[in-house]
C-alpha positions, -999 to 999 in steps of 0.1 A, spaced: 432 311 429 458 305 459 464 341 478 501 352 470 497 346 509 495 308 508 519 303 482 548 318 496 538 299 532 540 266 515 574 271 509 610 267 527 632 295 531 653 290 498 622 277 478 607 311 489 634 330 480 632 320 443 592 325 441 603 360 456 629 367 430 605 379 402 625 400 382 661 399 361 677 369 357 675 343 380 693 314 387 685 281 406 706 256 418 686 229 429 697 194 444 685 165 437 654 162 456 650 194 468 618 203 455 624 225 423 590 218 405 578 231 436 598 263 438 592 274 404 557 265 401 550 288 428 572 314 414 549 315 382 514 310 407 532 337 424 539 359 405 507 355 386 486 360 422 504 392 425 501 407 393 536 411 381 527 383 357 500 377 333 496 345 327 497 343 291 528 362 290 549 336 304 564 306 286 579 278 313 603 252 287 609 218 303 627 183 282 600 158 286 562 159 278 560 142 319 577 172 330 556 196 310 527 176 321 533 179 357 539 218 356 509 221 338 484 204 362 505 219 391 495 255 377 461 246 378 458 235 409 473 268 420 450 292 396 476 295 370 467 271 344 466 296 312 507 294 315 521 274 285 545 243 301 564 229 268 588 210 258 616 228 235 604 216 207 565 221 214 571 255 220 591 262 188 566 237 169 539 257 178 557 290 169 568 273 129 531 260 121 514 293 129 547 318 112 556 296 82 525 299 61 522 339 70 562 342 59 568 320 32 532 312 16 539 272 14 531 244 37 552 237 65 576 206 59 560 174 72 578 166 106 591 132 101 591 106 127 623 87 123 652 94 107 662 59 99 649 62 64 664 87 49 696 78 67 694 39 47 688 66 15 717 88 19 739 56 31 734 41 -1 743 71 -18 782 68 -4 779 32 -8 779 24 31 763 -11 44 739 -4 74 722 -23 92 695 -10 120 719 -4 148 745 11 130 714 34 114 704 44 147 740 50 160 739 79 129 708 89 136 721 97 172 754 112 156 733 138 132 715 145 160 742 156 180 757 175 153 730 193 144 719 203 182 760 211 183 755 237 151 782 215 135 777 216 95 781 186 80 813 201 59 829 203 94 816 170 110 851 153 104 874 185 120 848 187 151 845 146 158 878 148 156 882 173 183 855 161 204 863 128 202 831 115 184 826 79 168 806 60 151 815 25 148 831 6 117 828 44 101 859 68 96 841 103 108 849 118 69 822 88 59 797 101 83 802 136 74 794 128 40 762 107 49 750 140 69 753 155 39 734 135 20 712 132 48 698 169 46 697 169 10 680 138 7 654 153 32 648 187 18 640 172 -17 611 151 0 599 184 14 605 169 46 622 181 86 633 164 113 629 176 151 664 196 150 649 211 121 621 222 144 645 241 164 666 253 134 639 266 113 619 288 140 656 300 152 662 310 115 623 323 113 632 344 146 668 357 133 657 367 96 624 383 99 622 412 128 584 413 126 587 376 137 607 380 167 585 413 177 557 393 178 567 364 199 587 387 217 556 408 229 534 375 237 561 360 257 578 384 282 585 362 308 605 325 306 615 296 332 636 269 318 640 235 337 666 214 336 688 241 324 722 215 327 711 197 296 709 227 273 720 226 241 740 247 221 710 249 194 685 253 223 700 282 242 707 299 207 665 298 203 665 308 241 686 339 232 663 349 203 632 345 222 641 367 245 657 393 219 682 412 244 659 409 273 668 391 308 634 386 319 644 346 329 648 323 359 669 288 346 666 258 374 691 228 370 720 208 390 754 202 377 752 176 395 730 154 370 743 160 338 745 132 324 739 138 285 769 153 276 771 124 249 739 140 230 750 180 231 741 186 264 759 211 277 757 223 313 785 253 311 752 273 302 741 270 340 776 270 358 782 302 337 746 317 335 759 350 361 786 358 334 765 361 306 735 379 328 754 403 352 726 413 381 719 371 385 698 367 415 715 330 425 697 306 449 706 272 461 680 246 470 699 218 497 673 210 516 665 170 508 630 160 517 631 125 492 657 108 510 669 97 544 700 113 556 719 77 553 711 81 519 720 119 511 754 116 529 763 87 506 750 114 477 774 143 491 806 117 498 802 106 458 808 142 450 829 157 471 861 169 460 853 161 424 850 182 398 810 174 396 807 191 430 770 205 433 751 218 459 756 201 493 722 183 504 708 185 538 684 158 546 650 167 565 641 133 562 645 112 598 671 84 598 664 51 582 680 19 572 720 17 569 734 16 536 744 -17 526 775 -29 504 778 -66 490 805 -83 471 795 -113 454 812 -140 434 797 -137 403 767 -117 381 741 -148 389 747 -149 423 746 -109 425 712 -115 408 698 -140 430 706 -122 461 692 -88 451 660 -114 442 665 -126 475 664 -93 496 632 -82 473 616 -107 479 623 -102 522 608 -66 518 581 -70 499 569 -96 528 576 -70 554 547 -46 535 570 -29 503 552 -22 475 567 -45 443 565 -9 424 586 12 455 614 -16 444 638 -6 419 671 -26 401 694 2 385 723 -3 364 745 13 337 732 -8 303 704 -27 293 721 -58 286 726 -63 325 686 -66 330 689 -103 318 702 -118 349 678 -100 375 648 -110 348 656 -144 352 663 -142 387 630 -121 400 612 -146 375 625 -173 395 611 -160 424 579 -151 411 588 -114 417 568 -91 391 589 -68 368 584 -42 343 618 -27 325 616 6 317 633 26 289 639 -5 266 620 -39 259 624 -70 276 659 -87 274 643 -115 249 620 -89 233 653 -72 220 653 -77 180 690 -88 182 684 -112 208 652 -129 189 672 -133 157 697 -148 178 677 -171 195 655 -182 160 691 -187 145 703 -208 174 672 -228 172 680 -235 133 712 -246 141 704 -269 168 673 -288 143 698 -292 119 728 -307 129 729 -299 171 766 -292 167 793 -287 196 774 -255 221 797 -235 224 815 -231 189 781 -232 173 769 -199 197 802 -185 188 798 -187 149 761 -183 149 767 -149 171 794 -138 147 780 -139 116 752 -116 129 778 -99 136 794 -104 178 832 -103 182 856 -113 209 861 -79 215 836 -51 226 835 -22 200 846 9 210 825 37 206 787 39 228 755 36 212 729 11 194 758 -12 181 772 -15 220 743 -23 230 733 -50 204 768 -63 206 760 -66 247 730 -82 241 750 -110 221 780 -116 249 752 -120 276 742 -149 250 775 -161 249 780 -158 288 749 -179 293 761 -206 267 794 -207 286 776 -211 320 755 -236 309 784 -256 291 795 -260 326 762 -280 332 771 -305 304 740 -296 285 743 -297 247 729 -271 217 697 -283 220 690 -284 255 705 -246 257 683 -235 229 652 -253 254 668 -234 282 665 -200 262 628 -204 254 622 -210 288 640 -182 301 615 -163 278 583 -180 279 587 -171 322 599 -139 317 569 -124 292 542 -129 310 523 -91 316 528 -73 350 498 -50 367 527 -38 388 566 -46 397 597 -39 407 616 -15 382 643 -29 364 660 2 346 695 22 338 704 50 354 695 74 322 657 60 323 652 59 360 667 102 364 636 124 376 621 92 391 624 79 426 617 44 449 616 38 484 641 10 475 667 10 452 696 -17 444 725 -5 425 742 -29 410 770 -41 387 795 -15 404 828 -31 395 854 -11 375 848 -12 338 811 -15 340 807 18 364 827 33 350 821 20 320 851 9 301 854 33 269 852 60 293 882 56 308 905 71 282 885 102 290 886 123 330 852 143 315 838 110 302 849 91 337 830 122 355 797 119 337 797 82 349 800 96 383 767 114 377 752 86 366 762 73 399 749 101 415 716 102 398 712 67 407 723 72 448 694 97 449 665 78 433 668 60 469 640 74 497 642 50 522 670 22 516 700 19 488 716 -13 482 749 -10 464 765 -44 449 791 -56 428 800 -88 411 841 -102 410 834 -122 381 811 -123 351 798 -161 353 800 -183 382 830 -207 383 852 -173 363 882 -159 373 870 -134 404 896 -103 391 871 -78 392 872 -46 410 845 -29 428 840 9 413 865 36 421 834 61 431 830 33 460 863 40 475 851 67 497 822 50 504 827 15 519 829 1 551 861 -9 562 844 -45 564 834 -38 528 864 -30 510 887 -53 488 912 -62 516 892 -72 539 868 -93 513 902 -112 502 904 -136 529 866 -141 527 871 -155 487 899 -174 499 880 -194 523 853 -196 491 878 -209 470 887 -235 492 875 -268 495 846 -278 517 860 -313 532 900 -311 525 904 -271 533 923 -271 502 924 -246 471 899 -259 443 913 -257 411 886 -261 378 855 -241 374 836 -273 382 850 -277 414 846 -240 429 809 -244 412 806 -278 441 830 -264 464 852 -296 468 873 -313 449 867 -344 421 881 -370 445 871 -354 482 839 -373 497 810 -348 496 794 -333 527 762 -333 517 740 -367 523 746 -388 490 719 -412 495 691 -381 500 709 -366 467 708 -400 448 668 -399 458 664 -359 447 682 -373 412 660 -401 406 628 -376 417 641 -350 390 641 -373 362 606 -382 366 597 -349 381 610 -331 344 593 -358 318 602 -347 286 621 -317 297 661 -317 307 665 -324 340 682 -295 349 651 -269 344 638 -287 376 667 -284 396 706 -282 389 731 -309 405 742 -279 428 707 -267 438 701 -305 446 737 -312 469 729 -282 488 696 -295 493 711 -327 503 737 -305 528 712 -282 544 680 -307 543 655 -280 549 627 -286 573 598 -262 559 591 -240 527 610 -210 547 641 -226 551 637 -247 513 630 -211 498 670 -202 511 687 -224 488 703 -207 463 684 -219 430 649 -227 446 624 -197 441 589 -192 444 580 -207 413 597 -241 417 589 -239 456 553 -239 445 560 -265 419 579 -289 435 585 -278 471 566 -302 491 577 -333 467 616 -330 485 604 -322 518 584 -353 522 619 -366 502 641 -350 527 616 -363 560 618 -399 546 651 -400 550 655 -386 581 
C-alpha cells in the first residue's frame, strides 16, 4: 500500500486539497481535464492509508461500467482495491438481489433487457402503430419519466410543462401506453433498470431494518459525475445515506449535456444549500490540452450561463487553432480527409485522430471520404452509416425498384423514401425517429448530387453498394468518427469538429428553447476539450455541392474566429468561387459552379489531355459506370493542373489513395504523353 505520504505528493495543490478534505460534505468542481479520477481516487487511497476509512465501508457511484472499471484498477494499484466502484444501478442491483428474498420471500423480478417488447404489447393495447424507431423514442420517453418520478397519470400535465415529445404521438397517448407499459410488465413478473432504482429506493424507504443495514456497511460515498444526476438517483443517494453527510460529489456544469434523459445538474450547482458546512474545491488546472486549445474552451463559455470553472493550461503551446469554411458538406469531408491524411504522414497515430459531430447521420460523408483515401475508421456509439437498419432497407428497396422498371432517380428515391416513411420536412421532436428520418435525407442528398452527374436509378443504386462494399471492410485501428455524446470522457491528440453551421450546431429544434440552445453549447464544449494537441473547427455553406451556399457558421463561433475567418470577410472569397474561371463572370446553374465556367466559355483545362483521360476511363471502368473511376470534374482538373508525380496527383480533389493506387500511374504516363 502507497504511504499517505506519496499519495498526497502526487498531487497538485487543488487535487490535494480534496484528498485532504476527508470529512462532511464535499464538493468538487472539476474542469474538463483536470484530473478528477485522479483526485478522488487518492482521496479514497487516502483516506484508507490513514485510517479514517476502512475500505469496505466506502461506496464510490460512477455512470458507466468504463468509469467504474478505471476507479477500480486505480484503487488497486494504490492498496485500496476492497472499495466497491459501481455504477448506479450495480450498486442498487446488488443491494435488491441480496434484500428481496429476506423481505418479501419471492424471487426477485427478472431484470429485463429491452423494453421494446412490452412497449409493442402495451401499444397495441391503445391501438397505436409502432414501428422500431418510434418504439425506441418511447422507450427513451418512459425512461425519462420514470428517472423524473413522473407517474404515468401525470405524464401529459408534466410533457406539457417540460416540453416533452414524442413524435406522431399527442403526450395523453403516451401517458396511456406508460401505463399500460407497467402493468403489462408487472403481470410477467418482470422490471426494467428504473425499476432497479425504484424498487431498492422503496426497499430502503419502507423497511428501517433495511436502511440500518446498508446504512452501517456503507458510511462513506463519492459520486462522479454528479451533473448528470437524476432526480430518481439522488432520491436513492438521500436514502443511502439516511440523514448523514458523510459524501464528496465531483462533476462540471460545464458538461451537462443529458438534460434530455433527466439529468439534472441543479443537484451540484446547489449541493452547499442542501449540505451547509460544504468544503468546495475547484480543479482548473488543464494538463490534457495545450493552452491554444483551453482558451478556445474558456472563450465558448464565458459570459454564458454554462460558465464553469476557468481552465488554466499546464500543457506548453502547440499548434494554432484552425477555422475553415467550405462550399459544401463533400468538400468539408474531403478536406478534413485531406489534413488526416497530412498528419498521419508526419508520425500521428490513425487512432489519436478523431471526426466529431452533433448526429450520426453526418458520419456518411467523412466514411466515404476517409475511404477514399484509404484512411482506417471505426465509428463509435452507432453502426456504420450503411449498417443502419433504415438505411439497408432503403438501399434493398432502391435496388427493387431499379430491377424492375429503373424509373426517373430522383422521383423514385423520393417515393421509395416516403413510403418507409421520409418527409420533406424534418420532424420535430429528437430521438430514434430523427435520426432514422436523417439517415433517409442523406439518401436523398446523395441521389440529388449524383443527379447532377447524369447518372440514372441504376447506376445510383451501383454507386450505393459501392459506397458500402469500401466502407465495411474491418479496422485494427482508425481514426474515430463519433458525436459529441459518444466521444464525452474520451480524448485525441487531434480532433476535427465539424458541421458547425447554424441549425446543425445548434441543432435546429433547439432553437425555440435558450436551456435547449445552452446544452448545445456544452456539447460544443465537450467536443473543444477532447482536443490535446490540435482542434480543427469547420463548417459547410451548403448541404451538397452546386446548392445554394446560405448557411451560417455556428453562433458559439462568433467569439471565436479570426477576423480572416468570419462571414464578412469569407464573402468576397465565394464571390470569386462563384465566378467563372475564363469570363470572370457570375455562374448561374448548379452544373456550372460544379465546372466553374460557364456552358459556352472555352475551358481552361487542356481538352485534348481530358478527351484522352475520357477515353482511358471507359476502358479503365469495364463493366462498371464510368464515373466510379473518375468524375468529369476530377478528370478537367486533372487536365488543368496536369500533375507531375503521385504527391502532386494525390491533391486533386476526388483522387485518393485508393484510386491513386489503382489508377495513378495510368494518367501520369497519360498526362507525360502529352506533354
Amino acid at each position: 500500500m502507497a504511504s499517505p505520504v506519496d499519495l498526497l505528493d502526487a498531487l497538485d495543490p487543488e487535487q490535494r486539497q480534496v484528498a485532504e478534505a476527508l470529512r462532511g460534505p464535499v464538493r468538487v468542481l472539476a474542469g474538463a481535464g483536470t484530473g478528477k479520477t485522479r483526485a478522488i481516487t487518492h482521496r479514497i487511497a487516502y483516506g484508507v492509508a490513514s485510517g479514517v476509512y476502512a475500505p469496505t465501508e466506502i461506496l464510490a457511484v460512477t455512470f458507466t461500467t468504463r468509469a467504474a472499471g478505471e476507479m477500480r484498477q486505480r484503487l488497486r494499484t494504490m492498496g485500496a482495491g476492497s472499495v466497491q466502484a459501481r455504477t448506479f444501478h450495480s450498486a442498487a442491483l446488488r443491494q435488491l438481489r441480496y434484500f428481496w428474498p429476506h423481505i418479501y420471500g419471492t424471487e426477485l423480478p427478472q431484470l429485463i433487457e429491452s423494453k421494446i417488447g412490452l412497449l409493442a404489447s402495451a401499444a397495441r393495447r391503445h391501438r397505436v402503430q409502432t414501428d422500431q424507431a418510434l418504439l425506441r423514442d418511447l422507450a427513451a420517453e418512459v425512461e425519462w419519466a420514470k428517472v423524473s418520478n413522473v407517474h404515468p397519470d401525470d405524464y401529459a400535465k408534466v410533457a406539457a410543462r417540460r416540453g416533452r415529445e414524442v413524435t406522431n404521438l399527442d403526450a395523453a397517448t403516451v401517458g396511456r401506453v406508460f401505463g399500460s407499459y407497467e402493468e403489462v410488465k408487472r403481470s410477467q413478473g418482470r422490471m426494467d433498470m428504473e425499476d432497479v432504482l425504484l424498487l431498492t429506493a422503496g426497499l430502503l424507504a419502507d423497511d428501517e431494518r433495511v436502511a440500518a443495514q446498508v446504512r452501517r456497511q456503507y458510511k462513506w460515498f463519492v459520486v462522479d459525475e454528479f451533473q448528470d444526476v437524476s432526480p430518481l438517483q439522488s432520491a436513492l443517494l438521500d436514502l443511502w445515506l439516511g440523514g448523514r453527510n458523510e459524501i464528496c460529489v465531483v462533476g462540471d456544469p460545464a458538461q451537462t449535456i443529458y438534460s434530455f434523459a433527466g439529468a439534472d445538474a441543479r443537484y451540484l450547482r446547489d449541493f452547499g444549500k442542501k449540505y451547509a458546512g460544504t468544503t468546495s474545491v475547484e480543479l482548473v488546472r488543464n494538463y490534457r490540452s495545450t493552452p491554444q486549445v483551453v482558451e478556445i474552451a474558456n472563450t465558448l463559455l464565458r459570459g454564458s450561463a454554462s460558465q464553469g470553472v476557468e481552465l488554466r493550461a499546464q500543457r506548453p503551446a502547440g499548434d494554432a487553432i484552425t477555422y475553415h469554411q467550405r462550399s459544401d458538406e463533400v468538400a468539408e469531408a474531403d478536406a478534413v480527409a485531406a489534413e488526416i491524411q497530412r498528419l498521419h504522414a508526419s508520425g500521428r497515430p490513425w487512432s489519436q485522430i478523431a471526426v466529431l459531430f452533433r448526429i450520426n447521420a453526418q458520419s456518411e460523408t467523412f466514411e466515404e471520404a476517409l475511404t477514399g483515401r484509404s484512411i482506417p475508421y471505426v465509428v463509435r456509439g452507432a453502426a456504420r452509416f450503411f449498417d443502419r437498419p433504415e438505411v439497408r432497407e432503403a438501399v434493398t428497396r432502391l435496388r427493387g425498384a431499379a430491377r424492375s422498371d429503373g424509373g426517373e432517380l430522383l422521383e423514385t428515391v423520393h417515393a421509395t423514401l416516403a413510403g418507409m416513411g421520409w418527409t420533406q420536412r424534418p420532424p420535430e421532436a429528437r430521438g430514434q425517429t430523427r435520426d432514422r428520418w436523417e439517415s433517409w435525407q442523406a439518401l436523398v442528398d446523395q441521389a440529388h448530387e449524383f443527379a447532377q452527374t447524369g447518372g440514372d436509378l441504376t447506376e445510383f443504386v451501383a454507386e450505393l453498394d459501392r459506397r458500402a462494399a469500401e466502407q465495411h471492410a474491418p479496422v485494427a485501428e482508425g481514426v474515430t468518427l463519433a458525436t459529441y455524446h459518444a466521444a464525452k470522457g474520451l480524448e485525441w491528440d487531434s480532433v476535427f469538429l465539424v458541421g458547425l453551421q447554424e441549425g446543425t450546431l445548434p441543432i435546429s429544434y433547439a432553437l425555440d428553447s435558450p436551456t435547449a440552445v445552452e446544452e448545445e453549447r456544452r456539447l460544443l464544449y465537450v467536443g473543444v476539450t477532447r482536443a490535446r494537441l490540435d482542434l480543427h473547427l469547420s463548417w459547410a455553406l451548403a448541404r451538397q455541392p452546386g446548392g445554394r451556399g446560405a448557411r451560417k457558421p455556428s453562433r458559439f463561433l462568433d467569439p471565436l474566429l479570426p477576423a480572416s475567418a468570419r462571414p464578412e470577410q469569407q464573402q468576397s472569397a465565394n464571390r470569386r468561387a462563384r465566378m467563372c474561371k475564363t469570363c470572370g463572370r457570375p455562374l448561374g446553374t448548379a452544373g456550372e459552379k460544379s465546372r466553374g465556367r460557364h456552358e459556352d466559355c472555352p475551358a481552361a483545362y487542356d481538352e485534348k489531355l481530358f478527351e484522352r483521360l475520357r477515353e482511358w476511363r471507359r476502358e479503365a471502368a469495364g463493366n462498371k459506370p464510368a464515373f466510379t473511376v473518375f468524375t468529369d470534374a476530377t478528370l478537367e482538373a486533372i487536365a488543368e493542373a496536369k500533375p507531375g508525380s503521385q504527391t502532386d496527383l494525390l491533391r486533386i480533389n476526388g483522387v485518393g489513395r485508393s484510386k491513386l493506387d489503382a489508377y495513378g500511374e495510368d494518367v501520369l504516363a497519360l498526362i507525360a504523353e502529352s506533354a
